[in-house]
MIGU-116227 format. One record per residue (C-alpha): residue in one letter; chain; x, z, y. Coordinates in nm, 3 decimals, always signed. Example, Ala and Ser with C-alpha at 12.3 -4.5 7.8 and 13.67 -1.06 7.14 Angstrom:
<nodes>
@code->A, unit->A, X->+1.230, Z->+0.780, Y->-0.450
@code->S, unit->A, X->+1.367, Z->+0.714, Y->-0.106
</nodes>
This chain:
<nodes>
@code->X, unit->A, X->+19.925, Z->+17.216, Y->+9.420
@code->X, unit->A, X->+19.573, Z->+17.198, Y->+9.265
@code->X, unit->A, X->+19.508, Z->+16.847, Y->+9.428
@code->X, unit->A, X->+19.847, Z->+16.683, Y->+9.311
@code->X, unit->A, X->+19.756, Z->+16.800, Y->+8.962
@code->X, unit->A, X->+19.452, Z->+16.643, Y->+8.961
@code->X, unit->A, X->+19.594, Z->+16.360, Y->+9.109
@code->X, unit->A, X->+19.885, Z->+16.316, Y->+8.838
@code->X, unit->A, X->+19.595, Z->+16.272, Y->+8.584
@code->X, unit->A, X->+19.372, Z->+16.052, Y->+8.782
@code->X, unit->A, X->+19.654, Z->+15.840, Y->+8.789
@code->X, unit->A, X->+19.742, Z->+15.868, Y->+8.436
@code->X, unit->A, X->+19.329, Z->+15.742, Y->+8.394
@code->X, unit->A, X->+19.368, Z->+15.451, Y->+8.676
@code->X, unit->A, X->+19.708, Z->+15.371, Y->+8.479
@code->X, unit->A, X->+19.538, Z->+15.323, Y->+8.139
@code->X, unit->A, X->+19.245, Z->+15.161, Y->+8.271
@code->X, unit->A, X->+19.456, Z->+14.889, Y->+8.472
@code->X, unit->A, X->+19.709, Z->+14.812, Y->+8.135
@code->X, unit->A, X->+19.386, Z->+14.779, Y->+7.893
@code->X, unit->A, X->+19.230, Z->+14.546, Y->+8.187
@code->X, unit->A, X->+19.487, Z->+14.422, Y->+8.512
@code->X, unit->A, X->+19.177, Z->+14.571, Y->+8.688
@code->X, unit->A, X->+19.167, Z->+14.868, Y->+8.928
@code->X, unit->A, X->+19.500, Z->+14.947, Y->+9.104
@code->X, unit->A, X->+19.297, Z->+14.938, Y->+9.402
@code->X, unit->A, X->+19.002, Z->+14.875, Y->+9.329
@code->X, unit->A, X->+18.954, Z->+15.179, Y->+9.188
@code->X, unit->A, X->+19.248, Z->+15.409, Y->+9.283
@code->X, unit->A, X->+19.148, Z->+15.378, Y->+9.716
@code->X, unit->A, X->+18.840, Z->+15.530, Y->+9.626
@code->X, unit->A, X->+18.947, Z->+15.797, Y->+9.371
@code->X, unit->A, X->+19.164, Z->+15.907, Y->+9.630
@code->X, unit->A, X->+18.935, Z->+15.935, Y->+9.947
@code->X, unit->A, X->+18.722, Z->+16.132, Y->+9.680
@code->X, unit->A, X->+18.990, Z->+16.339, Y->+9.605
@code->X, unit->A, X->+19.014, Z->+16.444, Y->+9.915
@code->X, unit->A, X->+19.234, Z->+16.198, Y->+10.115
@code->X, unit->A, X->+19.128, Z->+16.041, Y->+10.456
@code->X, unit->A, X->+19.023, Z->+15.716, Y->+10.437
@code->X, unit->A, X->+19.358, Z->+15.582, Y->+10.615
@code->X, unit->A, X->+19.610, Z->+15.771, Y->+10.415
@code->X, unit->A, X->+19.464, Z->+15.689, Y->+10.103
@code->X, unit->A, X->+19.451, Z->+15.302, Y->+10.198
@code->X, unit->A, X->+19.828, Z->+15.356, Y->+10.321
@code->X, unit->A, X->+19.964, Z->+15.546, Y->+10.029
@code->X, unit->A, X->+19.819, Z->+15.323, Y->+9.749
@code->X, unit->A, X->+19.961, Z->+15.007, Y->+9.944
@code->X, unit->A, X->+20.293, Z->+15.168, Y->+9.924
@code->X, unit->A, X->+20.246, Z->+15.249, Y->+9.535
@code->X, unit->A, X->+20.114, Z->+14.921, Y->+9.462
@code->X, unit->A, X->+20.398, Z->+14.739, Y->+9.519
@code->X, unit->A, X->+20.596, Z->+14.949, Y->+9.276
@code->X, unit->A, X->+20.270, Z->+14.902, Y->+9.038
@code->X, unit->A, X->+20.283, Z->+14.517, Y->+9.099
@code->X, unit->A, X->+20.659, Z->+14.438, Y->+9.054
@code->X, unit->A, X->+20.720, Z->+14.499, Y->+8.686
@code->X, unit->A, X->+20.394, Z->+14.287, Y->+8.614
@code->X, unit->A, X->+20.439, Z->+14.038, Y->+8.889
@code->X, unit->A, X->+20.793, Z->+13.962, Y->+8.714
@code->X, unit->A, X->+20.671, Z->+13.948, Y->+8.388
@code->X, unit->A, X->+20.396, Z->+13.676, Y->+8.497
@code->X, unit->A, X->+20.661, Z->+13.471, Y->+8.613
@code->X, unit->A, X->+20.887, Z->+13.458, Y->+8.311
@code->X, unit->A, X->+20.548, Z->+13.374, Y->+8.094
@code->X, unit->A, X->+20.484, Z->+13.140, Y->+8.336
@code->X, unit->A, X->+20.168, Z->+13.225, Y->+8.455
@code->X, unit->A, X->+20.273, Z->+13.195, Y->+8.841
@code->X, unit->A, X->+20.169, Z->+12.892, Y->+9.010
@code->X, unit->A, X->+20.449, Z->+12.917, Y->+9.316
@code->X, unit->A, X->+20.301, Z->+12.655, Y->+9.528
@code->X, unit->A, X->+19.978, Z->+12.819, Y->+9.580
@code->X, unit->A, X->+20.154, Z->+13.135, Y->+9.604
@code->X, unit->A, X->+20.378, Z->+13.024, Y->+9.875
@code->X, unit->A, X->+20.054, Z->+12.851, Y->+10.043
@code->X, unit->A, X->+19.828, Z->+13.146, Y->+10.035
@code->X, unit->A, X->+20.151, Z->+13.346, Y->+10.136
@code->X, unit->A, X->+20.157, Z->+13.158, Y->+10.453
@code->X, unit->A, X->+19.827, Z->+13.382, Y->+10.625
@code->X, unit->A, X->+19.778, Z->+13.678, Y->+10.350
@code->X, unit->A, X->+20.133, Z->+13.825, Y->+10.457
@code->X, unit->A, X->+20.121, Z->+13.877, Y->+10.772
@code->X, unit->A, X->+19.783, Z->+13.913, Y->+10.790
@code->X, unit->A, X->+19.843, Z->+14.192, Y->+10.555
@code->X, unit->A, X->+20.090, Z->+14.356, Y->+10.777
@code->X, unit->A, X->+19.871, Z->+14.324, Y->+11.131
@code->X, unit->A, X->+19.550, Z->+14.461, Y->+10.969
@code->X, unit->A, X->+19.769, Z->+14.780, Y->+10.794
@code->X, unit->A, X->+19.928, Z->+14.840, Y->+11.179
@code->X, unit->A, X->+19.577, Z->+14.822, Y->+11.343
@code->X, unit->A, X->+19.325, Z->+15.024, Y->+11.065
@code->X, unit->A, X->+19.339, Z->+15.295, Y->+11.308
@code->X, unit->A, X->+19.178, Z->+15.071, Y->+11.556
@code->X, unit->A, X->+18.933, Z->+14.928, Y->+11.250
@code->X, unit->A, X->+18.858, Z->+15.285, Y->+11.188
@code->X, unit->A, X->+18.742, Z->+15.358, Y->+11.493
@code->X, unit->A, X->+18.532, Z->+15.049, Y->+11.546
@code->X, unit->A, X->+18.391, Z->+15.094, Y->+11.180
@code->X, unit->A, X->+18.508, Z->+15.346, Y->+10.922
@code->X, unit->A, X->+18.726, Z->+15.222, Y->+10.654
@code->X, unit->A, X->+18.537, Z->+15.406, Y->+10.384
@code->X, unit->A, X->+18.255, Z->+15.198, Y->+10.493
@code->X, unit->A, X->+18.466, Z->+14.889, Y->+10.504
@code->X, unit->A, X->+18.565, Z->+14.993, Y->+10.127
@code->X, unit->A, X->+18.243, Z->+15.080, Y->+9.971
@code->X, unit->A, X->+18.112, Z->+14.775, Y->+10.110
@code->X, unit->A, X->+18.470, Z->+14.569, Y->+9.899
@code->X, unit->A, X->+18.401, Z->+14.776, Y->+9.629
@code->X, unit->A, X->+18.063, Z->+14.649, Y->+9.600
@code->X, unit->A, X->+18.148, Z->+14.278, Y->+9.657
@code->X, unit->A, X->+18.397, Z->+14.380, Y->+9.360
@code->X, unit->A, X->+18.119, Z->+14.482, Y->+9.151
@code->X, unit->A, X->+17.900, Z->+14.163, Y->+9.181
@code->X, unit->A, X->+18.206, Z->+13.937, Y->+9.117
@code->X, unit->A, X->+18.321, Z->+14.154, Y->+8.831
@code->X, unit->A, X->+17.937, Z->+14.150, Y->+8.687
@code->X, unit->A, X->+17.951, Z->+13.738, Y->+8.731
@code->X, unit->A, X->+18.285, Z->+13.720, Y->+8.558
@code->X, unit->A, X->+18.207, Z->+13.927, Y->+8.243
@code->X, unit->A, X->+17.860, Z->+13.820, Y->+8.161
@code->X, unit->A, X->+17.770, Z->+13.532, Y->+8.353
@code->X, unit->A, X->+18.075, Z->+13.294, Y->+8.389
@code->X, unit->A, X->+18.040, Z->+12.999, Y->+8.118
@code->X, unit->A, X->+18.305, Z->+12.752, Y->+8.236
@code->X, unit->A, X->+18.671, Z->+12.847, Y->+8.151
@code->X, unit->A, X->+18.961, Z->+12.638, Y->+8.319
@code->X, unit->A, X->+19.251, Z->+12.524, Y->+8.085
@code->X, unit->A, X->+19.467, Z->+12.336, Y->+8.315
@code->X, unit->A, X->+19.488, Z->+12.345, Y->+8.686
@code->X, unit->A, X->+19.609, Z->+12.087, Y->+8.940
@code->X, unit->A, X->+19.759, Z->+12.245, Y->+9.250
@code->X, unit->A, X->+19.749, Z->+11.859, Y->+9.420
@code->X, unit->A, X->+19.361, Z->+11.886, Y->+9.450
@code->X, unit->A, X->+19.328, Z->+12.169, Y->+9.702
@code->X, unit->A, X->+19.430, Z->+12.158, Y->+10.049
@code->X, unit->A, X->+19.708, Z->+12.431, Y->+10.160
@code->X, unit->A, X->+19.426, Z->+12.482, Y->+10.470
@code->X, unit->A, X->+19.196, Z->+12.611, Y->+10.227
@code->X, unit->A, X->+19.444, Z->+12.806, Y->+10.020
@code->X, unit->A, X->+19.549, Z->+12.960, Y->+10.353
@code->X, unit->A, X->+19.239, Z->+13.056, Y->+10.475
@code->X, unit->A, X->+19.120, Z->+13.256, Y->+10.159
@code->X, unit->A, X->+19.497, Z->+13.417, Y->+10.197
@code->X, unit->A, X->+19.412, Z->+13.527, Y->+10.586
@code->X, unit->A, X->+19.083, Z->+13.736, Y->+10.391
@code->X, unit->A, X->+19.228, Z->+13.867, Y->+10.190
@code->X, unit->A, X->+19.503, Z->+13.959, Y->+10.359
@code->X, unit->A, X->+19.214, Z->+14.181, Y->+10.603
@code->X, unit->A, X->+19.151, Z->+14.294, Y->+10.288
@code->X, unit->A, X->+19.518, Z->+14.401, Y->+10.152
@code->X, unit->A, X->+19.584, Z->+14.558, Y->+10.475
@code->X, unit->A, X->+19.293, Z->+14.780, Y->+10.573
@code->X, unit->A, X->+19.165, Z->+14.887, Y->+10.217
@code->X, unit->A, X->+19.462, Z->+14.772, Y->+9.974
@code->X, unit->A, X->+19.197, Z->+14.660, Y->+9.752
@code->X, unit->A, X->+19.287, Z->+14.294, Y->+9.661
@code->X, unit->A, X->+19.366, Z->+14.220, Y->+9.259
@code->X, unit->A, X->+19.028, Z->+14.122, Y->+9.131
@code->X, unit->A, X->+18.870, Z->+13.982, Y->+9.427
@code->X, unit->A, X->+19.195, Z->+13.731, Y->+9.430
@code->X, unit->A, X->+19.177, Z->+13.658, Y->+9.097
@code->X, unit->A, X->+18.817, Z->+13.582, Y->+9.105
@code->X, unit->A, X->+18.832, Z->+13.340, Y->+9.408
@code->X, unit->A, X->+19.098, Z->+13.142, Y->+9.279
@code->X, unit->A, X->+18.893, Z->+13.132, Y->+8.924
@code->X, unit->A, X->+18.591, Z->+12.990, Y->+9.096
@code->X, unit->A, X->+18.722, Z->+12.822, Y->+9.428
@code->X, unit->A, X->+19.027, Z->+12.673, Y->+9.275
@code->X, unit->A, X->+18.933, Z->+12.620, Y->+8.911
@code->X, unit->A, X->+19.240, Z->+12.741, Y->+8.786
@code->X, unit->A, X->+19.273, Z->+12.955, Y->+8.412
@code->X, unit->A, X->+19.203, Z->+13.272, Y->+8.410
@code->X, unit->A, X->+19.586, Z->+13.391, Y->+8.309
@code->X, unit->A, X->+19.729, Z->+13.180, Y->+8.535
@code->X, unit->A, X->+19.496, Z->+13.331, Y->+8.835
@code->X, unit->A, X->+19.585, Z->+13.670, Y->+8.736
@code->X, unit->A, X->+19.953, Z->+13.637, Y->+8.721
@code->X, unit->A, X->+20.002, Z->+13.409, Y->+9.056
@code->X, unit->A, X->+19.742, Z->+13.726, Y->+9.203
@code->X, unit->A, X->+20.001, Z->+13.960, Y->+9.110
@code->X, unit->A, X->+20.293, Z->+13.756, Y->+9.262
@code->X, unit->A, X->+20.086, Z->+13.758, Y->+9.601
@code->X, unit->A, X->+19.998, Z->+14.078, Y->+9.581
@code->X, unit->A, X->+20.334, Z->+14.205, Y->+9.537
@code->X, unit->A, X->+20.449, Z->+13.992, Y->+9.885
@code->X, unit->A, X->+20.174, Z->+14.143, Y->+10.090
@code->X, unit->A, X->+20.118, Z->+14.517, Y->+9.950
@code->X, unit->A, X->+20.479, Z->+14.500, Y->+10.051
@code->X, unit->A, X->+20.419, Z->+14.350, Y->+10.411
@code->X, unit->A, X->+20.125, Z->+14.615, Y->+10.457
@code->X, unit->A, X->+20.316, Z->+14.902, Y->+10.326
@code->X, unit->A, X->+20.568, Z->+14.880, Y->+10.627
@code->X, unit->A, X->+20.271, Z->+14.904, Y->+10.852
@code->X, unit->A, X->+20.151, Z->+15.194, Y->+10.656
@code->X, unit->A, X->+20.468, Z->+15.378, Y->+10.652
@code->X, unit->A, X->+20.519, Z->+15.305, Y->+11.038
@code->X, unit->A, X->+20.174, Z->+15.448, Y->+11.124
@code->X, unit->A, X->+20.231, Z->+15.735, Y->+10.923
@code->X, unit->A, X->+19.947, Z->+15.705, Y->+10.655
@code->X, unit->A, X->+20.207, Z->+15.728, Y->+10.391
@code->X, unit->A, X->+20.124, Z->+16.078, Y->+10.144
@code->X, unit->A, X->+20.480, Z->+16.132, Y->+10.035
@code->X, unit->A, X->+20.384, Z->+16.402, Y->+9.792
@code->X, unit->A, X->+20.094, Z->+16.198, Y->+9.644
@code->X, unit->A, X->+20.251, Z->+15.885, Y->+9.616
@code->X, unit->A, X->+20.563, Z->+16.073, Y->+9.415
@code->X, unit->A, X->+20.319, Z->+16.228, Y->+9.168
@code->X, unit->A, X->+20.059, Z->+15.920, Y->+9.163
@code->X, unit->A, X->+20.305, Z->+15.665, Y->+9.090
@code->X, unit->A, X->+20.486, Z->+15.742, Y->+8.792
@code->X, unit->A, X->+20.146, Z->+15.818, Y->+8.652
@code->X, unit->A, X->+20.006, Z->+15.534, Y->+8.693
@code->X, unit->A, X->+20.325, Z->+15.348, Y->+8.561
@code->X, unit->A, X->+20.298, Z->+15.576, Y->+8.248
@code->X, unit->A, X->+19.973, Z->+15.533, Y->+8.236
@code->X, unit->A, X->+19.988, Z->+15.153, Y->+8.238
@code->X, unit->A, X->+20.221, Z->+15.139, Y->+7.967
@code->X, unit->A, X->+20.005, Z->+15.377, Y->+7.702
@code->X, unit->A, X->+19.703, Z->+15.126, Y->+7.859
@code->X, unit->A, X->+19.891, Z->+14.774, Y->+7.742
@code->X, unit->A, X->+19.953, Z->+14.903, Y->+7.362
@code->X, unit->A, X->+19.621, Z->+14.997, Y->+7.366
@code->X, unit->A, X->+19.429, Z->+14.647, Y->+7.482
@code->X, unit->A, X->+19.363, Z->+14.587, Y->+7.105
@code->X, unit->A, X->+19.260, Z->+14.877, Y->+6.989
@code->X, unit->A, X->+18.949, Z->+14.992, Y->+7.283
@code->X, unit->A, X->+18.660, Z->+14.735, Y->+7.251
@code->X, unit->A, X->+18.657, Z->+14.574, Y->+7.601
@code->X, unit->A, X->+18.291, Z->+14.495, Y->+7.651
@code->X, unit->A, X->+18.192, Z->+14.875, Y->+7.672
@code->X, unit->A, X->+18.480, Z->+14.919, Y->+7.882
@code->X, unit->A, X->+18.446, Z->+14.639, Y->+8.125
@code->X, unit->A, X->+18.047, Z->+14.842, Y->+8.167
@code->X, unit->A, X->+18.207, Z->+15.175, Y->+8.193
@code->X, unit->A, X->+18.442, Z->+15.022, Y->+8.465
@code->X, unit->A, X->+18.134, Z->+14.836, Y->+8.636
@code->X, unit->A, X->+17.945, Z->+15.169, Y->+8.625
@code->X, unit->A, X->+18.204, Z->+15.384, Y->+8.765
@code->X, unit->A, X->+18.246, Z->+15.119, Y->+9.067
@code->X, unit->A, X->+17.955, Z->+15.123, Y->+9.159
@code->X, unit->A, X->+17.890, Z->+15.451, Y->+9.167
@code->X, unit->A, X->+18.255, Z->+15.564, Y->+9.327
@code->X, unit->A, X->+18.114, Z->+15.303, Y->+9.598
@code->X, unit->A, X->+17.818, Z->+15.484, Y->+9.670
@code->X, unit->A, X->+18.029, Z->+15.807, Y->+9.717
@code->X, unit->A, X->+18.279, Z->+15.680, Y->+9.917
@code->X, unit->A, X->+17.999, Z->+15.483, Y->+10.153
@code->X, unit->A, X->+17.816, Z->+15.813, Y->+10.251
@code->X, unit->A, X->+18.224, Z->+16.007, Y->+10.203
@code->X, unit->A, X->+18.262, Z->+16.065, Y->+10.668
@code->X, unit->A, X->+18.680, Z->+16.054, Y->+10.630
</nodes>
């Protein structure tokens, strides 16, 4: 009883965090919950499962601001689904071979660096993007990646974003809300694999959920009030260091 209250408000903190930034749903919530106390597996397979209910709201509003590009979605749909699904199915094996906590430190510092080049090194900002000058091949092949990615650690969001920023040139809004949409297609695909193998928390994901939801929507009002420099270090910080932890965490 302890452990879900403490989970409730580390998913109220994850929800506030991801509505004042779109950053963290996995990013940060896989590790808070292997650190909480969750194995490795179940952690991966219950935030899959709450993702998608965390992406869908967003994921919808993207597309009616029309900040979805569908043909790249569709394209990069193509390998990160079921790619998604075979990796969620087959983590035990993974885990065996090498333990996901090691596969998600290692993510979580690959996170870091990209999140570090984003914020404070990244000059060049894309206004317009042209979905006729990249090849569905390479599209596809940063979806099959990823899709390792969505389906043994459920961390995807920011390293999605980032790779379409820099890889595909395309604006920074429209990267973020044609993530979402892809995210929401293969946290879905992975979450039956999850829920098949069993790595599903019922009573976490019924008290993490909502608070993350509720936390998301106290987060959004609050983008313009919290300075997001400090934050974005805070965030970068707390990475980093929940990446150590959950490298040297045995689960």
């Amino acid at each position: 009883m302890e452990t879900l209250i403490y989970i409730a408000i580390f998913g109220l903190a994850l929800g506030l965090v991801v509505g004042m930034t779109s950053i963290g749903k996995g990013l940060i919530g896989t590790p808070g919950l292997i650190l909480l106390g969750l194995s490795g597996t179940t952690a991966v397979g219950t935030i899959g499962v709450a993702g998608v209910f965390m992406t869908i709201s967003s994921a919808i509003k993207h597309y009616k601001n029309k900040n979805v590009n569908m043909k790249t979605v569709w394209a990069f749909s193509v390998t990160a689904v079921p790619f998604s699904f075979l990796f969620a199915v087959f983590k035990d094996k993974i885990n065996v071979i090498i333990p996901l906590t090691r596969i998600i430190a290692v993510v979580i510092i690959m996170a870091v660096i990209t999140l570090i080049y984003k914020f404070f090194i990244a000059k060049k900002h894309y206004d317009t993007y042209d979905d006729s000058k990249h090849s569905f091949l390479l599209i596809a092949l940063i979806g099959a990646v990823m899709g390792f990615f969505i389906g043994a650690t459920s961390i995807s969001g920011s390293l999605i974003v980032i790779a379409f920023m820099l890889m595909l040139k395309m604006p920074e809004k429209l990267a973020i809300g044609t993530t979402n949409f892809v995210s929401m297609f293969s946290l879905a695909a992975a979450s039956v694999g999850h829920v098949t193998g069993g790595h599903v928390d019922i009573k976490v994901l019924a008290v993490f959920t909502p608070a993350v939801i509720i936390g998301s929507y106290t987060g959004a009002h609050l983008t313009d009030i919290i300075p997001k420099k400090p934050l974005q270090i805070i965030i970068i910080c707390l990475l980093f260091i929940a990446g150590i932890c959950v490298f040297f965490n045995g689960k």
